[in-house]
N, C-alpha and C positions, 0 to 999 in steps of 0.2 A: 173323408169317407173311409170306412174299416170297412175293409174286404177279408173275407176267410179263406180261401180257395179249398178245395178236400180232395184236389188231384193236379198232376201236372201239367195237364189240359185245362184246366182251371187258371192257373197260374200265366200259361201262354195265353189265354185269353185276355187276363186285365191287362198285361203286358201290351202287348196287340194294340189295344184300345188304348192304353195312355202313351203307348210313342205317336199314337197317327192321331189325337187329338192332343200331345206334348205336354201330359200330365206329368209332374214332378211326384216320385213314389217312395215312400219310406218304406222298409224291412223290417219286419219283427218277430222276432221268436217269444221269450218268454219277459222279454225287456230286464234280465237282472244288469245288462250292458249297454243300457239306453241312455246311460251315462258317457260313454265314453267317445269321444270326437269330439267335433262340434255337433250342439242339439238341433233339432228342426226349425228352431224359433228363431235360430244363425243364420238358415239359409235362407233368401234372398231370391224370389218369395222361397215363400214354405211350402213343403210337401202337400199335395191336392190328395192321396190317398195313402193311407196305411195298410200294408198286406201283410197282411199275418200269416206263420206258416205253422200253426199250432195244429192246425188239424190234420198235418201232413205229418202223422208220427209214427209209424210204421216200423218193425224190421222186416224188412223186404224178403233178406234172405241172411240165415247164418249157415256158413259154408264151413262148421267146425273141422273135419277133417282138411281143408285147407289154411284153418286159420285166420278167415276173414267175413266181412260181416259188412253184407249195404244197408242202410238207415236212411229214415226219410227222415228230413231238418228240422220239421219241428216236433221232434222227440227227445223228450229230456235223458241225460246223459244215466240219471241212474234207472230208468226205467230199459234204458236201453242193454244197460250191465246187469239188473236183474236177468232179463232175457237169457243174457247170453250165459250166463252162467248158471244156467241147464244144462252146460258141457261144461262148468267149472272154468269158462273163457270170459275175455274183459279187453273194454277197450281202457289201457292204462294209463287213464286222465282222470286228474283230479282239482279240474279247475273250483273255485267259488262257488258258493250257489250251485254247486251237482245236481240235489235233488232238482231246478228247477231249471238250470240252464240248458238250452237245445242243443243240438246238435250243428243245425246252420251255422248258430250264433257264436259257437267254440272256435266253427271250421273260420267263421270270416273275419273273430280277432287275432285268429292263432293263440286263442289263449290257452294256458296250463298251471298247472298246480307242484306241489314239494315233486311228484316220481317223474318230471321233467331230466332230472339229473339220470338218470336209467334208460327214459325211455323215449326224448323228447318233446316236443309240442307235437300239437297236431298234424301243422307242415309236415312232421316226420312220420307220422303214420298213417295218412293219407294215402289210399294208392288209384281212388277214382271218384269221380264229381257227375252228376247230373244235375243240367243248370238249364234256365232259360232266360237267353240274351234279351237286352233290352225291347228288342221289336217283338219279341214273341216267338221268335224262333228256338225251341230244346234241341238239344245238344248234349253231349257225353265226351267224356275224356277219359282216358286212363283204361284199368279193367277190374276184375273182380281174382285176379290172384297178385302174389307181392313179385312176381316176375314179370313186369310188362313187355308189349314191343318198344321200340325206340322211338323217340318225338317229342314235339311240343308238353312240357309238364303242365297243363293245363291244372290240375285239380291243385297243384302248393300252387298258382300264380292266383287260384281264387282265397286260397287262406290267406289271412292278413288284409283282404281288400278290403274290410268293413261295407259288405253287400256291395260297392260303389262299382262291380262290373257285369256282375248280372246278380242270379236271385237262384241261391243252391236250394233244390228239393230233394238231393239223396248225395249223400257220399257212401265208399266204400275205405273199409279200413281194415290193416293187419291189427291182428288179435295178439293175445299173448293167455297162457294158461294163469287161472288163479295160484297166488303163493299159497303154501301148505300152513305156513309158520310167520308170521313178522316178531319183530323186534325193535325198536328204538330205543338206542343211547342218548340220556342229555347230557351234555357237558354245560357246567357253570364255571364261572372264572371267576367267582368270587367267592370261592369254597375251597382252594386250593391255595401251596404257599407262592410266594410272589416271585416268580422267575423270572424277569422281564417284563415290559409296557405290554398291555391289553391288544394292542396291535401285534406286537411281534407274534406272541404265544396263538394268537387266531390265526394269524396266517400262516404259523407253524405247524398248526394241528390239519387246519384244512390241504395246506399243501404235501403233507401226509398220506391224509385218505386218498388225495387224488393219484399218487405214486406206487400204492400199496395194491397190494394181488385182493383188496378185500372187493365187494361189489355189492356197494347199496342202490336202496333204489334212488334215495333222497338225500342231499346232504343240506341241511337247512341254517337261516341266519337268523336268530332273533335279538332283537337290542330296543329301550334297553330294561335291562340288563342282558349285557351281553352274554349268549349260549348260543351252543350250535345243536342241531337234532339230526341224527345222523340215523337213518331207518334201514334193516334188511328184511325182504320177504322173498322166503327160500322157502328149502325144509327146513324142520326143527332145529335138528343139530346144526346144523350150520349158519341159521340164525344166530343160536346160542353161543356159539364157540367168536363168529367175524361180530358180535356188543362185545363179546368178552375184551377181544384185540384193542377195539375202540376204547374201553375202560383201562386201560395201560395205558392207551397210547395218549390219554388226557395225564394220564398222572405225570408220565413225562414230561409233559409241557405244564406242569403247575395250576392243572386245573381238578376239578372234579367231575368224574361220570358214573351216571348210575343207567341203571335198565330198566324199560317200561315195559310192559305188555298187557296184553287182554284187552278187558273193559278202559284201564287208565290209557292206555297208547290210544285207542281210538277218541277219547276225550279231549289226550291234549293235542292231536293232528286237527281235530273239528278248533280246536280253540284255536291254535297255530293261524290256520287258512282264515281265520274270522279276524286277526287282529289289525291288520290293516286296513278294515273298512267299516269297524267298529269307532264311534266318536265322529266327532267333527271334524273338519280338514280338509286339504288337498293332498291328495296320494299321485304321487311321482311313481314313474315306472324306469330304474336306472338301470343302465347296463352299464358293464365293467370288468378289467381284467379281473379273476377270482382274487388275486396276489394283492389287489388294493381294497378288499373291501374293509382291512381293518383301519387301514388312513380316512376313508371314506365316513366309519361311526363313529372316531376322533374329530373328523371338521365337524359332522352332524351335531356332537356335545359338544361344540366350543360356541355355535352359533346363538345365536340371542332366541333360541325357542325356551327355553327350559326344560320340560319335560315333557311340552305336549309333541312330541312323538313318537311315531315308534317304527319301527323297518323288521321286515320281514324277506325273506327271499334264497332264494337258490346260490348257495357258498360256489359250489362244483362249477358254476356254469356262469356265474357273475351278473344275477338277475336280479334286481331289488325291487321293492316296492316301497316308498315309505309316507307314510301319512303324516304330513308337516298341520300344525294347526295355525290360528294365531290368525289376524288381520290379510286382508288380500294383498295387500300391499307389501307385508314380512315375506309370504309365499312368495311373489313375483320375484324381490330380489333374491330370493337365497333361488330358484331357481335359474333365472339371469346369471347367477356367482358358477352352481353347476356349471352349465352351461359355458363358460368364458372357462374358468381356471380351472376346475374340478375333473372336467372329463378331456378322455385323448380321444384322438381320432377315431381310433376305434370305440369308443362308449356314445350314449346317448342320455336322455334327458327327456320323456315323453309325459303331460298331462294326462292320468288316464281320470278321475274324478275333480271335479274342482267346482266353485261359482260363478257364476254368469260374469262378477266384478273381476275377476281372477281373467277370462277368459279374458277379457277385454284389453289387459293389460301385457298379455304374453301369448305368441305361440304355443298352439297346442303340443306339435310335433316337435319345433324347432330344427337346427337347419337338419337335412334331406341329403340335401349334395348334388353332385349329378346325376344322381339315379333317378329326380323329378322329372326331369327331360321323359327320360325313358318311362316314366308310369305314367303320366299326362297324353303321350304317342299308344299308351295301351288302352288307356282310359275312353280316347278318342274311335279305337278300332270296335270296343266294346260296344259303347254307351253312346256314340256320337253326339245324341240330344243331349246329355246329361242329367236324365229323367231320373237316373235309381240315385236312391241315398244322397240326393246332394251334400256336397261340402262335408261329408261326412270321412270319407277316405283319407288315408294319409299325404298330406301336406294340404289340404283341403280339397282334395278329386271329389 
């Protein structure tokens, strides 16, 4: 059963009703991440109602002179940045699918896009949540300026839940003013003379900009062919002047860089953000110290794919995405190989798209650690039935 709710009252209502008759409840926004977990067809049984929060899209309030701005979840992100940018203000995310992804749906993967490296995920610029718990009970957390009182961080411990602790109908978030001016340098490595293995000179360059007085918003990985895209949105000149540094600072290192703007910089950032879920495949979401990711698209090209992939992701901050094709079974082990020898403690390994055959053969999340304890104890404070999003949360909450 598809329910639409058109208010928070609404929401508390089916809530209400499916914990005291212990209806299993799916989430949705605009579905571009109805892929990611496990699907409905996993859980055991399956979801008895779908609640969509599409009709819930509102800006509630933009509090320009402070900076911040509450949203209701099922408003898509660029309809939300049109808004606000009446005051020339933005919430600076540029996940996938913009024009169609919510706002809920951002807040509950924590998902983000290239100006992560600037300005984080959503966890980070979140500063309040309005939610309603599994029984029906709303509730609020957090407030409507970037200075709170002290407590419980309730609104990040809802980003990342994949809906699984209750059902967000508004967050609030810090702003940031529009840039006057952007710029993107690409660097090719195969345009330059040859100073050293592909690896060294990548994480020569990278480890550069991270040390350097310049401040982009984006430092970006694409392979292969290997290049990195390195964005500033400022003013003009200073735009102009921190590509310029970055165009030395490749030559250095044996590479070549040139400068984008206008019409072509927004073409190749829309191409960028599309490549790893354009094709067929399973798309891995790897995390990693910045310092390896050029050992990382060295094993990538040694492995028996050939060329059917391709990796995109955050240099600055060690965030990959890469979309492996080939047989479920090719998938499964090179993710298994990650997974054992590829990543240290600190990295990870996450399924974010894949096949039902894929699915059956691997963990989606892989290991957790001891932090499962603890999300399972929250899970239980939340959700006790286990009504919202089943098996959809991380480690399967």
């Amino acid at each position: 059963m598809m329910v639409e709710p058109v208010s928070p009252e609404e929401v508390a209502g089916v809530l209400t009703a499916a914990s005291r008759d212990r209806r299993r409840v799916l989430i949705r926004g605009a579905g571009t991440k109805a892929g990611w977990g496990a699907p409905p067809a996993h859980s055991s049984p399956p979801p008895d109602i779908v609640l969509s929060t599409q009709k819930l899209n509102a800006v509630l309030a933009h509090r320009h002179g402070d900076l911040t701005a509450t949203v209701q979840a099922g408003a898509s992100l660029a309809e939300v940045n049109r808004e606000l940018a009446r005051h020339s203000q933005c919430i600076p995310l540029d996940p996938p699918w913009a024009d169609r992804a919510t706002i809920g749906g951002i807040v509950a993967t924590n998902d983000s896009g290239p100006r992560r490296h600037r300005y984080g995920a959503p966890r980070d610029l979140i500063i309040g949540v309005d939610f309603v718990r599994a029984d029906g009970v709303a509730a609020k957390a957090g407030g409507i300026v970037v200075k709170n009182v002290a407590g419980y961080d309730v609104a990040r411990l809802m980003t990342g839940s994949f809906g699984s602790l209750a059902v967000i109908v508004a967050a609030t978030f810090k702003l940031f003013p529009l840039p006057a001016a952007s710029r993107t340098v690409v660097i090719d490595f195969d345009r330059g003379p040859f100073l050293g293995p592909l690896t060294e000179r990548l994480n020569a360059i990278v480890s550069e900009l991270l040390v350097s007085h310049l401040t982009p918003t984006a430092i970006e990985l694409q392979a292969p062919p290997a290049r990195i895209l390195v964005r500033f949105e400022t003013i003009e000149t200073a735009a102009e002047q921190q590509a310029e540094a970055v165009v030395h600072m490749a030559e250095r290192a044996g590479a070549h860089g040139s400068v984008v703007g206008a019409d072509d910089e927004a073409t190749l950032w829309a191409e960028h953000c599309r490549r790893p879920w354009r094709g067929d495949g399973a798309v891995f979401k790897i995390t990693l110290l910045p310092t390896a990711l050029g050992a990382m698209l060295s094993w990538l090209a040694e492995m028996p794919i050939r060329d059917n992939y391709e990796v995109v992701g955050r240099a600055g901050v060690g965030v990959l995405l890469a979309r492996i094709g080939g047989p479920a079974e090719l998938q499964a082990d090179l993710l298994k190989m990650l997974r054992d020898a590829r990543l240290s403690r600190a990295a990870s390994a996450v399924l974010v798209r894949d096949s039902d055959d894929l699915k059956s053969q691997v963990d989606l999340w892989g290991p957790i650690g001891d932090g499962l304890a603890l999300m399972r104890a929250i899970k239980q404070q939340f959700d006790p039935l286990g009504i919202l999003n089943p098996g959809r949360g991380p480690g399967g909450l």
